[in-house]
N, C-alpha and C positions, 0 to 999 in steps of 0.2 A: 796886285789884286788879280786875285785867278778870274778869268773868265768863262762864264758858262754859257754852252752852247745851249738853245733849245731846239730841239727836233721836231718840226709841223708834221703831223701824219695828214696826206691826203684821205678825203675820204673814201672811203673802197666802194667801188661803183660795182653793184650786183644786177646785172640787166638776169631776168627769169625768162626765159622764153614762154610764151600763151600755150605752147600747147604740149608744156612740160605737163608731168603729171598734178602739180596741184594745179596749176590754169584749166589742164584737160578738166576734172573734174567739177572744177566752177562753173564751166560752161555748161557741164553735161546739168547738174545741178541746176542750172537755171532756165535750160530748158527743159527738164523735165517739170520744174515748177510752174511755166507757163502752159504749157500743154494741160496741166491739171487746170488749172485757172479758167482756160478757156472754154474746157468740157463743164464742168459746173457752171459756167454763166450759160452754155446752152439746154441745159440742163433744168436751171430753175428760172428761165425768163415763159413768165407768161403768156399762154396762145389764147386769145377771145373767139369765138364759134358763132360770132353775132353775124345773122342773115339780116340783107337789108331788107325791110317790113315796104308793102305799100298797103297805103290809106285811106278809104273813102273819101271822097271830099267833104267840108264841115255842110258846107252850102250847096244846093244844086237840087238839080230834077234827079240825079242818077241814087239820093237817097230816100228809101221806100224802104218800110217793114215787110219780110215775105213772110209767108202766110205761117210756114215754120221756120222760125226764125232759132238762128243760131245763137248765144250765149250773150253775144255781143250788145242785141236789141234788146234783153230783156229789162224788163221793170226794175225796181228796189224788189219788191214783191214776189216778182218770180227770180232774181237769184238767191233771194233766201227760202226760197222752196229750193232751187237747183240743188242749193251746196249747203251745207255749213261750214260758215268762212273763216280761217282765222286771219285779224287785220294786225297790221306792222305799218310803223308810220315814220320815214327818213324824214327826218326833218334837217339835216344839213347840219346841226351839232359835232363834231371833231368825233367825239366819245360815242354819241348815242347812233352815229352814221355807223359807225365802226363795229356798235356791238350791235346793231338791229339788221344790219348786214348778214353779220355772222349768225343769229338766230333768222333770218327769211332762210338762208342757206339751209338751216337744221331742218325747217319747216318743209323746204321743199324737196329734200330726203329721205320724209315720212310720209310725205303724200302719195298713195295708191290709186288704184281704181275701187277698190274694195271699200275701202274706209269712208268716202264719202265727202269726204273735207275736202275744200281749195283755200286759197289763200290772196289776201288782196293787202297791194304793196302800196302807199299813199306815197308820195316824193313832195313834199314843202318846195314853195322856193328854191328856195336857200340850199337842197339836195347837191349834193356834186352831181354831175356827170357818168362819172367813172361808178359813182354806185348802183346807179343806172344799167351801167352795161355789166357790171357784175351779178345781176341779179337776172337782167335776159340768159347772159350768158350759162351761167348755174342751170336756168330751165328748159334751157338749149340743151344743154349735157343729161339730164335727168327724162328727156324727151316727153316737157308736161307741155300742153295745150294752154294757149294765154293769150289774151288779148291784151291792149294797152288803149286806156280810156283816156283821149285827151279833150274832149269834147264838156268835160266837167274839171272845176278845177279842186282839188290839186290832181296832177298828174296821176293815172294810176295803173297796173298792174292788177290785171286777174290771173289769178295759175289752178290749173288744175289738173288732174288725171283723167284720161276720157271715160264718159257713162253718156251712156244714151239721156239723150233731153227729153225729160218729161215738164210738161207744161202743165200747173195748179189749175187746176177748175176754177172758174170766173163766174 
């Protein structure tokens, strides 16, 4: 009986050096891909312009009405003589934070000095935070005049564009 030989082939060991031309490439490649990466996250991460605010105190001697008083003291009465307002009410809802958001933004994009109108931002509860400061922020940028009413609840925002303060006859 003939015998057969078999031949094992080792495997062929291919070592590529890194910084042949396809490794060179992959490197270049991937650094070129982070450097893109990194410029876009600086890019589109958002800066907030929020100044910190102080506050009369709620209680005290130091709070008195002056005699001309600024937007802040005035009546139900006299800010709907000051302005004609339009109101927006966050109520902390997922949807309704999101799209009433995006229309106070529209709102305070249209506000002039000319037009006459301001706008008042109600916050529920239940408001986020963050909508909050998105909405300071907005009128920060747009450079409208605003107080923030926390003296009554719910929490509120006035904005407006400056016009001298005329006071209704009494």
């Amino acid at each position: 009986m003939p015998t057969m030989s078999y031949t094992l082939y080792l495997p062929r060991r291919h070592r590529r050096r890194l910084f042949f031309p396809p490794g060179l490439l992959a490197l270049a490649w991937l650094l070129w891909l982070g450097c893109v990466e990194w410029r876009n996250s600086l890019i589109t991460r958002p800066y907030f312009n929020v100044l910190p605010s102080t506050f009369p105190s709620l209680y005290g001697s130091d709070f008195t009405v002056p005699k001309y008083a600024p937007p802040t003291y005035l009546s139900e009465y006299q800010l709907a003589y000051f302005k004609s307002w339009q109101t927006v009410i966050i109520t902390g809802n997922l949807w309704n934070e999101f799209f009433e958001v995006h229309r106070t933004k529209n709102i305070i994009s249209q506000l002039s000095d000319k037009n006459n109108k301001g706008l008042i931002v109600h916050f529920e509860r239940k408001a986020k935070y963050s909508s909050f400061i998105h909405v300071i922020d907005y009128l920060q940028q747009n450079s409208c005049s605003y107080w923030i009413d926390i003296r009554h609840d719910p929490t509120t925002i006035y904005a407006f564009k400056h016009r001298r303060l005329l006071l209704p006859p009494i």
